[in-house]
N, C-alpha and C positions, 0 to 999 in steps of 0.2 A: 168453798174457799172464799174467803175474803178478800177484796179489793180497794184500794186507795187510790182514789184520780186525783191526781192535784196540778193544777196550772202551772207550766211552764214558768209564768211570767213571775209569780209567786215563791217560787227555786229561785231564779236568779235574780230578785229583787229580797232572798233570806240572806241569801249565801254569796252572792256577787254570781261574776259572770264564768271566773277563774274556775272556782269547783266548781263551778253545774256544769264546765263544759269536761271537767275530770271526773265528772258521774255519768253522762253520758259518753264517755270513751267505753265503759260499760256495756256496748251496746252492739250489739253486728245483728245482719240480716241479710246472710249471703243469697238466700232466694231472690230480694228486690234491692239493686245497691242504689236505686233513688229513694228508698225507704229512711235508706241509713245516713243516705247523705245530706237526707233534707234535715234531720235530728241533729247531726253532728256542727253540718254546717249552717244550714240556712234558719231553723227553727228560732233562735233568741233572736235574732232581726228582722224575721219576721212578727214575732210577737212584740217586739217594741215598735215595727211600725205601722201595728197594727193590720196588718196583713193577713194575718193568721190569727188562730189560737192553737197552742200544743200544749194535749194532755199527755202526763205518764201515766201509765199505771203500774201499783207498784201492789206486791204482796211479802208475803214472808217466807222465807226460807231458813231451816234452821238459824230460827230466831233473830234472825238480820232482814230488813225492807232492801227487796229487789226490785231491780222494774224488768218486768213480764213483756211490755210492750207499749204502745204510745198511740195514737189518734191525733191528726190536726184536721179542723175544720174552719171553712173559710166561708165567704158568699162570692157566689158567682152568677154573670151573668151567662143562657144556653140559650139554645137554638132548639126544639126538638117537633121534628118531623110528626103532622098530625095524623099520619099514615102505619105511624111506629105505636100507636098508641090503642087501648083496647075502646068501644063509644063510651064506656064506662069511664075510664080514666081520662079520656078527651073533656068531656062532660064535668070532671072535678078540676081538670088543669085549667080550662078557660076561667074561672073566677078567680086565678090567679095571676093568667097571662096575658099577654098577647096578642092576639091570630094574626097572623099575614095573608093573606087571601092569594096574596103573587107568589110567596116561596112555599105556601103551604106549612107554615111551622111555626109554632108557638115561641113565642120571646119570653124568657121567668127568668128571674134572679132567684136562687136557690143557694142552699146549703149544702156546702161540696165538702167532703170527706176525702179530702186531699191527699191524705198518707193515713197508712192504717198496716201497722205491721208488729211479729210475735217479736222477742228477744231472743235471739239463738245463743247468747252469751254461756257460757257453764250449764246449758240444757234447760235455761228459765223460761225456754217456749213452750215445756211441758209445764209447767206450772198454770196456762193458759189455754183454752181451744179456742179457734178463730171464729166460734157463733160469738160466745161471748163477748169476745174485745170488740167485734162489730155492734152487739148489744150496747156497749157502753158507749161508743160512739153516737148511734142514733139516740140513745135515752139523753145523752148532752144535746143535740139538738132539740128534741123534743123540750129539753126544759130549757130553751128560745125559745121555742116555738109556741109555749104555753105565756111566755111573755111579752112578743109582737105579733103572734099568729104565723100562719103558713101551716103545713102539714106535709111538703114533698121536702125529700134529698136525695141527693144524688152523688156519683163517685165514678172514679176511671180508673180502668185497668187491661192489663196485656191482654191479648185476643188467643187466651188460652182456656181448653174446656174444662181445665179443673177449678178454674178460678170462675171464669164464670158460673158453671152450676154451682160453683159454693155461693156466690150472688142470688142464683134465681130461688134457692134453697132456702134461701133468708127474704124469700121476700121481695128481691129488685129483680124489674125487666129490664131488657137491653133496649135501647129507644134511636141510637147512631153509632158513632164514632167521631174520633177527634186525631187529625192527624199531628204528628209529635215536633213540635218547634226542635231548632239546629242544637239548641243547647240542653233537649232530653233526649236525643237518640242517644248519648255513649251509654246512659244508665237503663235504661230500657230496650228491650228487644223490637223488631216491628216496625212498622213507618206510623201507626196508629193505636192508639187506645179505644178500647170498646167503653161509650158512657151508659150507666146503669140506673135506675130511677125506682125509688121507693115511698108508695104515700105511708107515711107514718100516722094516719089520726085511725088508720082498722085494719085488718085482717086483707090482704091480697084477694082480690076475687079469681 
């Protein structure tokens, strides 16, 4: 099946702000409601202030462009424990980091996969599996990352086993945690998110 990423910023800079946000009412994801709320609400101001970028992606459905699901991706800076890490991966993270000698833990500015979630709308989550839209995700960063360099990203998520091995299945380790500021505990379960880390230039050893 075919797929169509197009930038946020690019919707509401065709269409104004009015529809795009009457195209994304379109949209629910009763599994993660910070998925839903960051698309609904906070996605076009964060993409005007540069904060973010939000992709849709969109397929066909009896002959009409649906969106299946969405991706935003940001830079951020992390912390990651040099203990959490394999000598392998330690050995490729230092030319890009860091080291603190005192807390033990690398300092990186990275590519964070902020929100990443299906379209439960009229059953257009089947239209999608979640290696895929994670594929599309990382192949965007990659095509950054083939034009300032770097080769890691990274993402957060609930400290659940299905979610993380759908993570380590694809590729990412779990390298800490990150405890959940006052104003993401109503939308998220847990007092913390588990963070996930994936070198994108080869194959996981």
């Amino acid at each position: 099946m075919a797929y169509k990423i197009i930038n946020l910023r690019d919707i509401y800079n065709t269409l104004g702000e009015n529809k795009t946000k009457d195209i994304l009412k379109n949209y629910t994801c009763e599994l993660n409601r910070d998925v839903e709320y960051f698309l609904k609400e906070k996605a076009i101001e964060f993409s005007k202030q540069d904060i973010s970028r939000t992709y849709i992606v969109i397929s066909q459905y009896k002959g009409e462009n649906v969106i299946v699901g969405y991706f935003a991706i940001t830079n951020k800076v992390t912390n990651i424990k040099r203990i959490a890490l394999s000598k392998t991966k330690r050995k490729r993270l230092l030319k890009f980091a860091i080291y603190d000698k005192d807390s033990r833990c690398y300092s990186i500015a990275l590519p964070l996969i902020g929100q990443l979630g299906k379209n439960y709308y009229n059953n257009y989550n089947n239209l999608i599996s979640g290696e895929i839209l994670l594929k599309l995700a990382c192949d965007k960063v990659r095509e950054t990352q083939d034009l300032i360099g770097g080769r890691f990203v990274f993402l957060e998520c609930e400290d659940k086993s299905k979610l993380k091995d759908f993570y380590e299945n694809n590729g990412f380790v779990c390298f800490g945690k990150r405890n959940l500021e006052k104003d993401e505990r109503d939308k998220n379960k847990g007092d913390y998110l588990l963070q996930m880390l994936r070198d994108l230039s080869k194959e996981e050893d």
